[in-house]
VOMAR-731215 format. One line per field, with one value per residue (C-alpha): chain; residue number from 0; x, y, z. Coordinates in nm, 2 decimals. Last residue first. Example, Ala and Ser with C-alpha at 12.3 -4.5 7.8 and 13.67 -1.06 7.14 Angstrom:
% VOMAR-731215
ch: c(A; A)
i: c(1; 0)
east: c(1.37; 1.23)
north: c(-0.11; -0.45)
up: c(0.71; 0.78)
% end
This chain:
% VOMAR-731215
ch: c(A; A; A; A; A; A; A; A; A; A; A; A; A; A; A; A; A; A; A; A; A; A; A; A; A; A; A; A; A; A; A; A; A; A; A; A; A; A; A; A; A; A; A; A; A; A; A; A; A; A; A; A; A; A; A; A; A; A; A; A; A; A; A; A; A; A; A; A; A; A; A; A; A; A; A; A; A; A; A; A; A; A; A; A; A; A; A; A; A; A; A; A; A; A; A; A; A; A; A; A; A; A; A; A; A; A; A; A; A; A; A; A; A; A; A; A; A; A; A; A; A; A; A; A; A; A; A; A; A; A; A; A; A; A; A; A; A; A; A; A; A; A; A; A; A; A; A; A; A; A; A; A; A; A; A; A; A; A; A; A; A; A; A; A; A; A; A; A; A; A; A; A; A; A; A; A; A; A; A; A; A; A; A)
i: c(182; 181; 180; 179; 178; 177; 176; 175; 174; 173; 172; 171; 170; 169; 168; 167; 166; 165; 164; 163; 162; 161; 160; 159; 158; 157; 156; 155; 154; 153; 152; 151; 150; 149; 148; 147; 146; 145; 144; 143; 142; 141; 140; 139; 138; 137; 136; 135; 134; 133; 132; 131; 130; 129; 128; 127; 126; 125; 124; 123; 122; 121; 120; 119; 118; 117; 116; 115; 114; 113; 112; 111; 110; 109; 108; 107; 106; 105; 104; 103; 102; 101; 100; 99; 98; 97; 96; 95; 94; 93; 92; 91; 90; 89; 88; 87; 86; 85; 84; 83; 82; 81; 80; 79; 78; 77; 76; 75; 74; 73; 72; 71; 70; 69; 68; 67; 66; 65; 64; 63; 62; 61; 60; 59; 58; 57; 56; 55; 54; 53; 52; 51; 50; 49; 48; 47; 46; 45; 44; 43; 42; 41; 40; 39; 38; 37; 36; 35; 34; 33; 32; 31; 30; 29; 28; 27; 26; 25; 24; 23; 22; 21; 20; 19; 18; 17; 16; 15; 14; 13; 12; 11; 10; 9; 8; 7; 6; 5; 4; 3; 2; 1; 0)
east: c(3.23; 2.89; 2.92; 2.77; 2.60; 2.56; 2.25; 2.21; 1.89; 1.59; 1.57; 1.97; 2.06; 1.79; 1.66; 1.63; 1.30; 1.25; 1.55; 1.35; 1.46; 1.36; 1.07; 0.95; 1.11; 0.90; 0.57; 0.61; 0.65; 0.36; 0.15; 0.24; 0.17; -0.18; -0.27; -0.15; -0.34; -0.40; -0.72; -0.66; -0.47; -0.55; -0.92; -0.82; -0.50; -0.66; -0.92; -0.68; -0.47; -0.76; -0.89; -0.51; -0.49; -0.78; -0.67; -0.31; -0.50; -0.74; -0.45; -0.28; 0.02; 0.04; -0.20; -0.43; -0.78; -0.92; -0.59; -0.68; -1.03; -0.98; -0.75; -1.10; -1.32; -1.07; -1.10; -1.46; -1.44; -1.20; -1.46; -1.73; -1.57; -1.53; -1.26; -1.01; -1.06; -1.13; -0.89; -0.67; -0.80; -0.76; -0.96; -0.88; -0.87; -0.86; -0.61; -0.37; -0.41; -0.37; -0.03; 0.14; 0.06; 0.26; 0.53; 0.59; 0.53; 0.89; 1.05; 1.02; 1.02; 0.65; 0.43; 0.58; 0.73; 0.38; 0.29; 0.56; 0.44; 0.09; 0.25; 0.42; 0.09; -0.11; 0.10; 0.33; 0.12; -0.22; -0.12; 0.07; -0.01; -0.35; -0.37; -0.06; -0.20; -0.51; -0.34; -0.19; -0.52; -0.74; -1.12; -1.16; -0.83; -0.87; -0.91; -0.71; -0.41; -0.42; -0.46; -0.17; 0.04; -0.02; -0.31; -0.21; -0.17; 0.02; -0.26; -0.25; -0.24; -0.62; -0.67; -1.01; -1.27; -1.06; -0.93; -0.88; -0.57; -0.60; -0.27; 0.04; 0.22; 0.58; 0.65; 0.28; 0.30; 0.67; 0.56; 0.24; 0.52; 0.72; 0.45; 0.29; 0.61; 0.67; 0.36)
north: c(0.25; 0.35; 0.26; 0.57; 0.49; 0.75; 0.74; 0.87; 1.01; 0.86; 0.90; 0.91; 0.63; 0.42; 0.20; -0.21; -0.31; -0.72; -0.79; -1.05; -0.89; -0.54; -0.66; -0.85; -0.51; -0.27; -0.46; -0.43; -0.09; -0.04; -0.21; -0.02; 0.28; 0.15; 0.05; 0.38; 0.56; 0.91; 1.01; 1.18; 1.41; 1.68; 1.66; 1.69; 1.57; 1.24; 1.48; 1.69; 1.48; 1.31; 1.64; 1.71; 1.42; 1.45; 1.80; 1.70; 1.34; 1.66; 1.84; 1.57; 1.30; 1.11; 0.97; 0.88; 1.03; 0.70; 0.69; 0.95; 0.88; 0.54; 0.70; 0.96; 0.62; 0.45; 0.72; 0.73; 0.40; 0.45; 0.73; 0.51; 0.21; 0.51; 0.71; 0.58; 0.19; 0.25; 0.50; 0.25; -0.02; 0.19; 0.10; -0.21; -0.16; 0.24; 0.23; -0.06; 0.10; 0.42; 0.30; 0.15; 0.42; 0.64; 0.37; 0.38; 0.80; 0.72; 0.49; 0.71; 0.48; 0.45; 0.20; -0.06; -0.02; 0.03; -0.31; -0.45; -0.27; -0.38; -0.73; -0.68; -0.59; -0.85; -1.15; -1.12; -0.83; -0.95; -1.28; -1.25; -1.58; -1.57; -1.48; -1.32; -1.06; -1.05; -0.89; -0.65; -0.58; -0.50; -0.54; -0.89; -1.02; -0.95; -1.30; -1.43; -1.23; -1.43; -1.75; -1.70; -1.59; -1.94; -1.86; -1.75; -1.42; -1.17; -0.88; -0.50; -0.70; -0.81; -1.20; -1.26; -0.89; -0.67; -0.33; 0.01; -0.03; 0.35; 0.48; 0.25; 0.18; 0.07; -0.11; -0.24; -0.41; -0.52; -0.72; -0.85; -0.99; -1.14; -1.36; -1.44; -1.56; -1.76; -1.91)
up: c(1.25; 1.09; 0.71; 0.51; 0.25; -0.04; -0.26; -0.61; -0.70; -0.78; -1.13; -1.24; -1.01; -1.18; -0.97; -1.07; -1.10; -1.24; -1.05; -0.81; -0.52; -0.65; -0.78; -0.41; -0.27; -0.50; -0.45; -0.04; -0.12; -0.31; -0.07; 0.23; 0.07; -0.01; 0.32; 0.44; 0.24; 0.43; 0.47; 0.79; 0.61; 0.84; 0.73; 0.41; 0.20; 0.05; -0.15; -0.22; -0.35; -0.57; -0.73; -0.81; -0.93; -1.15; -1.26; -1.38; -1.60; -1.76; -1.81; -2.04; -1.96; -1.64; -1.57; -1.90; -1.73; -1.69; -1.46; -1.28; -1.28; -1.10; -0.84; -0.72; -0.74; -0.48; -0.26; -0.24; -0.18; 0.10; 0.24; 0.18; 0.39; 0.68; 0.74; 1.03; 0.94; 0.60; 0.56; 0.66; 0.46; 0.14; -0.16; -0.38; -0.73; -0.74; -0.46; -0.62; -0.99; -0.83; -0.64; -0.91; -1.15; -0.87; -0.88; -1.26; -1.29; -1.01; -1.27; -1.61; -1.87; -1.95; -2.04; -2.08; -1.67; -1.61; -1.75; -1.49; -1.21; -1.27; -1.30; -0.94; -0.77; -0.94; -0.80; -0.51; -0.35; -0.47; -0.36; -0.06; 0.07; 0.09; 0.50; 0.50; 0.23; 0.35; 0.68; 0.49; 0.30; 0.63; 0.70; 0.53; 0.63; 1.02; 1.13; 0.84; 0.99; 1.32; 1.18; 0.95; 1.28; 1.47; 1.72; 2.09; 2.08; 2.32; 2.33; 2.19; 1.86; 1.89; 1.87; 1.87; 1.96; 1.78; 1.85; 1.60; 1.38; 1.28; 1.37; 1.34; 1.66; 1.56; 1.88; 1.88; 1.50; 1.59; 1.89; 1.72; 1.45; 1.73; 1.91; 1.60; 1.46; 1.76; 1.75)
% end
């Protein structure tokens, strides 16, 4: 319970847009199910909480194979995550736009990430135009159709490879970065 306790915590400390309420075990309420329970009550309508629910399973599993295969695919890191995150949009939505959007919206969504890679993101015009298509699809409404879900994905995917030292970021790529101890 304690994990529930704390986890509920974070969720309302950080205050993510778009979580909307829930009859059973809503996170602007202390809850009294074991955190597992909790997430499985809101697995269907949101992939963060599917993933405590299956035990990370897309994340842990599918997610870090796609990243692997992009890794074959091409050597430049950051065109890695991006294919990350349309084959994790076009596969599964967007909870979050879900939730703010509409299921058709995400859908909708989803469908613009599949052409970009039908397209062969990154190289050709035709690849350049469907993600242009798709950004500005995700970019309207005040980018209300942000996907959140999807973000969140991807970076969970990058620390379970980074961990595991199946990604390990090029300097070069991403840019060095200084830490600076605070004293």
């Amino acid at each position: 319970m304690r994990d529930s306790c704390d986890v509920y915590a974070a969720i309302r400390l950080a205050a993510p847009g778009g979580l909307g309420s829930a009859e059973d075990q809503d996170v602007t309420e202390e809850p009294s199910q074991p955190l597992r329970e909790c997430m499985r009550l809101a697995a269907d309508r949101d992939l963060i909480a599917a993933q405590y629910a299956g035990g990370f399973r897309e994340l842990l599993g599918i997610g870090c194979e796609w990243l692997r295969e992009a890794a074959v695919r091409n050597p430049d890191q950051r065109q890695q995550v991006v294919e990350l995150a349309l084959r994790l949009l076009a596969e599964f939505g967007d909870s979050l736009i879900a939730r703010k959007c509409g299921p058709g919206l995400s859908a909708q969504a989803a469908l613009l990430a599949g052409r970009v890679l039908a397209a062969g993101w990154p190289d050709g015009a035709a690849a350049v135009s469907a993600m242009a298509e798709l950004d500005g699809f995700l970019r309207s409404e005040g980018n209300r159709r942000n996907p959140g879900t999807t973000a969140d994905m991807t970076a969970g995917i990058l620390f379970a490879a980074l961990r595991d030292g199946q990604f390990i970021m090029d300097p070069v790529q991403f840019g060095a970065v200084d830490s600076v101890v605070a004293g």
